[in-house]
N, C-alpha and C positions, 0 to 999 in steps of 0.2 A: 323780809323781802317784800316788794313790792308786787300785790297782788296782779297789776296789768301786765306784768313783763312774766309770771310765772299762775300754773294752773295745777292746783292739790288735788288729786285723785285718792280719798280714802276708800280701800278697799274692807269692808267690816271684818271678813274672813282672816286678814292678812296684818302682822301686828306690824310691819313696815309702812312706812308714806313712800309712795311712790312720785317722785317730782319729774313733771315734763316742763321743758321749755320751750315757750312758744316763738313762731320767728315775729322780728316786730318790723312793722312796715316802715321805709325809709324812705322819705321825700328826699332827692339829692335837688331841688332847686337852690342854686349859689344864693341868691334872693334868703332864702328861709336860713341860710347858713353865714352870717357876713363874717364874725372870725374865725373860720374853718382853719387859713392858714396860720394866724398867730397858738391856734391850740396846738395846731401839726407841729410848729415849732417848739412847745414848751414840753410837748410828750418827747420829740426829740434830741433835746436838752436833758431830760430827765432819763432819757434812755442810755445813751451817750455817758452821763455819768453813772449810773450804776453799771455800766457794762465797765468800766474804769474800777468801782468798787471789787466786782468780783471777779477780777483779773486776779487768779491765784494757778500760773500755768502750772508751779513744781507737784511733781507726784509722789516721788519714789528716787532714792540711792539704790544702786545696785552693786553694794559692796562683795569684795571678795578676792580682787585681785592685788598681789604683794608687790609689783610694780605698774606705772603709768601705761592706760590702757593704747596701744596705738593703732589696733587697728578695729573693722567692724564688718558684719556680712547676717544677712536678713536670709532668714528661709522662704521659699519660694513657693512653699502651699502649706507653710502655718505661720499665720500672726504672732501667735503668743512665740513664736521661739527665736532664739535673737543667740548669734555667736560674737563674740570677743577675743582679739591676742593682745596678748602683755609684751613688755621689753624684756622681761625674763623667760620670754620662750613659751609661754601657760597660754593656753584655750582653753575657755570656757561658754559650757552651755546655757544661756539660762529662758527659764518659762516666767514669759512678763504677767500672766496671770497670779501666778505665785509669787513672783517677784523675788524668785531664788536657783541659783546656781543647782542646776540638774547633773552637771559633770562635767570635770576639769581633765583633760588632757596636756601630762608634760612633751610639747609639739617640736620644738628645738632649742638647741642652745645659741643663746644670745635674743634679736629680738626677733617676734613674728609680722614681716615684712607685710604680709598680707594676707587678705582670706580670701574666697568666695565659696558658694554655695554651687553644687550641680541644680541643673534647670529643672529634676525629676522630683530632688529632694531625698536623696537616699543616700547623699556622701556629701562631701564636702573637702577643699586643698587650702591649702596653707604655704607661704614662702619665707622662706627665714635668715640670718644671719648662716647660718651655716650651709651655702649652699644646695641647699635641699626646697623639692616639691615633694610633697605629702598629700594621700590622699585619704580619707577618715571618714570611717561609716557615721553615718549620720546617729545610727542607735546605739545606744549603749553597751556592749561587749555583756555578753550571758556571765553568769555563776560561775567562776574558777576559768574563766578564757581570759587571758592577758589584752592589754591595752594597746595593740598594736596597727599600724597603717596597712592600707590593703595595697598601696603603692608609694616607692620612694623612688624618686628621680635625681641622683647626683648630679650636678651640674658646674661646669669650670670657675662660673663668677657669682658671687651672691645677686641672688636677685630681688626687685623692689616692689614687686606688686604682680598681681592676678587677676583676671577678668574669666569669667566663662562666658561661651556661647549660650543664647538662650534658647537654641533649639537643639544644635548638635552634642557630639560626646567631643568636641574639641574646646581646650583653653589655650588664654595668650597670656604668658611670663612679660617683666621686662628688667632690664638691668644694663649691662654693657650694652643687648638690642633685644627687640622686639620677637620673640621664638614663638611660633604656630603651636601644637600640641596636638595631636590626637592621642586621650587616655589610654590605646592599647599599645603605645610606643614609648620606647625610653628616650627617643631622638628624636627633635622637632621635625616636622614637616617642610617647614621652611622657617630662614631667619630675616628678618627685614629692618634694615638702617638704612638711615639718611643723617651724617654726620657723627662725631666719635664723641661724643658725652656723653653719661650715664640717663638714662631714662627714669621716671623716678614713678608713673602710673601709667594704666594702661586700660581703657575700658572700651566692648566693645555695645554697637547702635544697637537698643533693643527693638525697633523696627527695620530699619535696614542692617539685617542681622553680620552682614558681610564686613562691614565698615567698621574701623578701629579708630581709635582717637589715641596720642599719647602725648607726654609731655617730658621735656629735655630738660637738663640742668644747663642747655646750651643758652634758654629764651625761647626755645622754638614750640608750636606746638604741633604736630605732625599728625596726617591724618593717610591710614594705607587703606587697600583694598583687596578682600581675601583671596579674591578670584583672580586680580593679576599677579597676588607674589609682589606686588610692591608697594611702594611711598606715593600718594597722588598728590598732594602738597600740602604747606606748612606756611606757618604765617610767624614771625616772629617780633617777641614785643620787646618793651625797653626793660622789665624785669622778667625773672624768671615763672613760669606759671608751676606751680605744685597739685595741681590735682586737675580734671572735669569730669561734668558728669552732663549726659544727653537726657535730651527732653522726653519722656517716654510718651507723648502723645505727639511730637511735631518729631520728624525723623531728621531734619537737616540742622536743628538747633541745638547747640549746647552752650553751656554756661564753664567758662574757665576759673578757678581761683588762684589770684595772681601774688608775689609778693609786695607788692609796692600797694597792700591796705585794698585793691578796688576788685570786683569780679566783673567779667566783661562775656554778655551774651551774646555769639556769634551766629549767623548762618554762613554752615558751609560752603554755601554756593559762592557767598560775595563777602572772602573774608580780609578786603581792603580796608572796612573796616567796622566796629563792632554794631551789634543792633543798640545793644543799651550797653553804657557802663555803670553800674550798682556801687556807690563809694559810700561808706557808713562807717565802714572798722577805722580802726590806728592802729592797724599794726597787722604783718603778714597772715593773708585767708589759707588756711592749711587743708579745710576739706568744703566739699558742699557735694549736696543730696537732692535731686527733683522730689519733689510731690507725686505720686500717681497721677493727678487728677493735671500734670504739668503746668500747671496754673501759676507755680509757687515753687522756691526751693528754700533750704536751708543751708549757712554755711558756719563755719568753725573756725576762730581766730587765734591767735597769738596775745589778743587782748584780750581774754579770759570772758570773752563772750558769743554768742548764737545768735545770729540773727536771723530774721523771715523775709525773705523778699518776694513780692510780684514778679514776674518776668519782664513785662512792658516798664516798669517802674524805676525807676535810678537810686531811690533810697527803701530804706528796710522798713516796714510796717510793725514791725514786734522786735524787741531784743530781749535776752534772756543772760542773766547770771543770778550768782550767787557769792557770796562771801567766803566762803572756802575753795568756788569750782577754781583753779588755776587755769593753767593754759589748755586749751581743747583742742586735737590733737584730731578726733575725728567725728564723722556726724551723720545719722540715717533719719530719714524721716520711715515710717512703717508703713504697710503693703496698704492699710485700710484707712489711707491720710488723716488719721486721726491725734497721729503722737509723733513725738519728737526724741529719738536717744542721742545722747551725747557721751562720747569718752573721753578725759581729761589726764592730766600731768598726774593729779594725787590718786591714783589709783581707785577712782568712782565712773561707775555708767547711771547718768542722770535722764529718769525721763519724766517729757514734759507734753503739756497739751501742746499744740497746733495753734491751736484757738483758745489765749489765755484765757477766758472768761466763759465757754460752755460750758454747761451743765452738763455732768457726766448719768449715766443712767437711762430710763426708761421714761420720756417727757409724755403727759397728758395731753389729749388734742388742743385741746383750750391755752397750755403751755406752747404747745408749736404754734398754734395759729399766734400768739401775742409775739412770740419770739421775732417773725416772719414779718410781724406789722413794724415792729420796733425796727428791726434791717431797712426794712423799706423807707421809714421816715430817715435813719440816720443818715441812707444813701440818697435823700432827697435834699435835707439840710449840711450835705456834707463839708459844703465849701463856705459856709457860713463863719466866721471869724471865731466867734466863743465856741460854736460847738468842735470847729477845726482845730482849733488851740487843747479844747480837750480830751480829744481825741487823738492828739499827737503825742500828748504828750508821755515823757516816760524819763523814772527816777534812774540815773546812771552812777556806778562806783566814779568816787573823785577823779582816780587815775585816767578814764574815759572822757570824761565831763572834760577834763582841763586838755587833754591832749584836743578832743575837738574842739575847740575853742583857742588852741595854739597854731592848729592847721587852718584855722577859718581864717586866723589874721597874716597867715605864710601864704594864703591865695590869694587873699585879697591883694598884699604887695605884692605878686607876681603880673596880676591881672594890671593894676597901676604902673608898672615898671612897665610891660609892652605896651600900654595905650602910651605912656608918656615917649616910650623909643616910636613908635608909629605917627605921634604927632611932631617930631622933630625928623624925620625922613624922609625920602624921594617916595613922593605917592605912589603907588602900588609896589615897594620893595621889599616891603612886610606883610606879606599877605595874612588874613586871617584863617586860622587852623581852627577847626571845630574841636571839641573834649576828646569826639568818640576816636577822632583822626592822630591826634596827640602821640597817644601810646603804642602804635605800630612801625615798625620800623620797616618793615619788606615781607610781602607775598612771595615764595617762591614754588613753581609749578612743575 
């Protein structure tokens, strides 16, 4: 080590060397510095690819389930613990620190429609093929007490999904329609439709606690209000949407996941048309999950892949598979935005980093500080061609690769076919349609 940058303090008493480091003075005249920025750029370059090198997001299989996992529900004041239903009716608990099944409950026959968790953390409901809500202690049933619900709610039509309230003891079912709940009633409180198609989720604002979002096998996506007992309106697109999920830091925003491949960001206020539309997949979005930190969500495809989107952002910064994951079916990002689960067709809960390339564990100062510097140059070089190219880039199964590359050249002849019909037309009879405007078909209030 060089003696001007470090000073030895031998203690005779003491058989350790005690090393201090000194601060060292830094002239910042540009003048004394002339390639500051081509250095900034090549530590940037160099940063940029080893953050590529140790991109290693997979962690852990979470085997255990005898049929494809469909649905998922996060506990609400513990990280480590994560619930699961199967198509064969099975719930399961399990502690992701352990990374093993803590208790299986057989929950219904046929499939489990849906979970959620109470707001307290001391039960948990369940919706299933068999007409049934369920309600299930959270803890494990003592020494010789039977495995049994603390409440079963018979109900006329199967229903497809569950939301709790996050403050009250109320939840919302949905199926034939949308049914209120208070847990000390076998009979809704109230039921609320707008149109006769099966409702297929149902979730409600976690800041404007009152507000519901759903979604129809009609196209529609429908949005009620607790306080008046009714439907306040619905926006309906050119294909069907299968899930949403709200921002939990912006109360008016939520992200829809559509069939027709794209996820479309709305605010409720002004849902003529979307804020962003997010297109990356090939093939039907089946679930998506906010970030805590709402910055970010994730979604779950039919094309056997995860991806990570920004919110402001139109394409995906991360995708994730695997060579066995099949189709993914549903998807939680975790309370402490640090991981990613996934549940799939083959009977696997897969979890994953966030942030494929952080270093898991307890970082040295000197580690965070270089981490922070590295961030700041990549986000300073970002738009820079070779480091942008490297940074984008990302290894995709065939079947993905070729499908986007089918659809790139099915736009592109779409885009040519109406410039070519708009330059053989009466000037202004073709007006031009924006992306976002495209896919909506009618506001109805």
């Amino acid at each position: 080590l060089n003696s001007a940058y470090l000073e030895l303090h031998y203690v005779p008493w003491v058989s350790n060397v005690c090393v201090t480091l000194t601060a060292v003075p830094r002239n910042y005249d540009p003048a004394l510095h002339p390639f500051e920025v081509p250095r900034e750029y090549t530590r940037a370059l160099n940063a940029t690819k080893l953050e590529r090198v140790f991109a290693k997001p997979f962690l852990s299989s979470l085997d255990g389930h005898r049929d494809g996992v469909n649905c998922m529900a996060k506990h609400p004041k513990s990280l480590s613990t994560v619930l699961s239903g199967a198509c064969d009716g099975e719930v399961k608990i399990w502690n992701l620190t352990k990374r093993q099944c803590i208790r299986t409950i057989q929950a219904h026959e046929g499939f489990v429609r849906g979970m959620c968790a109470r707001f307290c953390g001391t039960s948990f409901f369940t919706v299933g093929d068999d007409k049934t809500v369920k309600q299930w202690k959270m803890e494990s049933p003592e020494y010789g007490e039977e495995e049994e619900p603390i409440h079963t709610i018979l109900g006329k039509t199967v229903y497809t999904g569950i939301d709790h309230h996050w403050k009250e003891a109320v939840f919302a079912t949905c199926g034939h329609q949308v049914d209120i709940w208070d847990e000390q009633r076998t009979s809704p409180m109230c039921s609320l439709t707008w149109g006769f198609d099966s409702i297929s989720s149902v979730k409600f604002n976690p800041i404007e606690t009152y507000l519901l979002g759903s979604c129809a096998s009609d196209r529609n996506i429908v949005l009620y209000d607790m306080r008046k007992s009714t439907p306040l309106k619905k926006v309906i697109l050119n294909m069907r949407t299968n899930t949403l999920c709200w921002n939990p830091m912006e109360a008016f925003i939520f992200t829809a996941a559509n069939e027709d491949y794209n996820l479309y960001t709305f605010d409720m206020r002004f849902l003529e048309s979307p804020v962003t539309v997010h297109m990356d997949h090939v093939s039907a979005v089946l679930d998506v999950d906010y970030s805590p930190t709402g910055k970010e969500f994730v979604s779950a495809s039919f094309d056997k892949s995860v991806r990570i989107f920004p919110v402001g952002k139109g394409h995906s910064r991360e995708v994730y598979h695997t060579k066995r994951m099949q189709h993914v079916i549903t998807v939680k990002w975790t309370s402490d935005s640090k991981y990613i689960l996934c549940g799939s067709d083959e009977m696997n809960i897969r979890l994953w980093k966030a942030n494929a390339s952080e270093k898991l564990g307890v970082l040295a100062p000197r580690e965070k500080a270089a981490m922070n510097y590295n961030q700041k140059l990549k986000e300073k070089f970002q738009y820079h061609p070779q480091i942008r190219r490297i940074a984008q880039h990302r290894h995709l199964p065939k079947s993905i690769f070729c499908q986007i590359k089918e659809q790139r050249i099915m736009r592109e002849a779409r885009r040519r076919k109406e410039l070519n019909r708009r330059k053989h037309s009466k000037p202004g009879s073709m007006p031009f349609v924006s992306e976002r405007k495209k896919h909506i078909v009618a506001v109805v209030k």
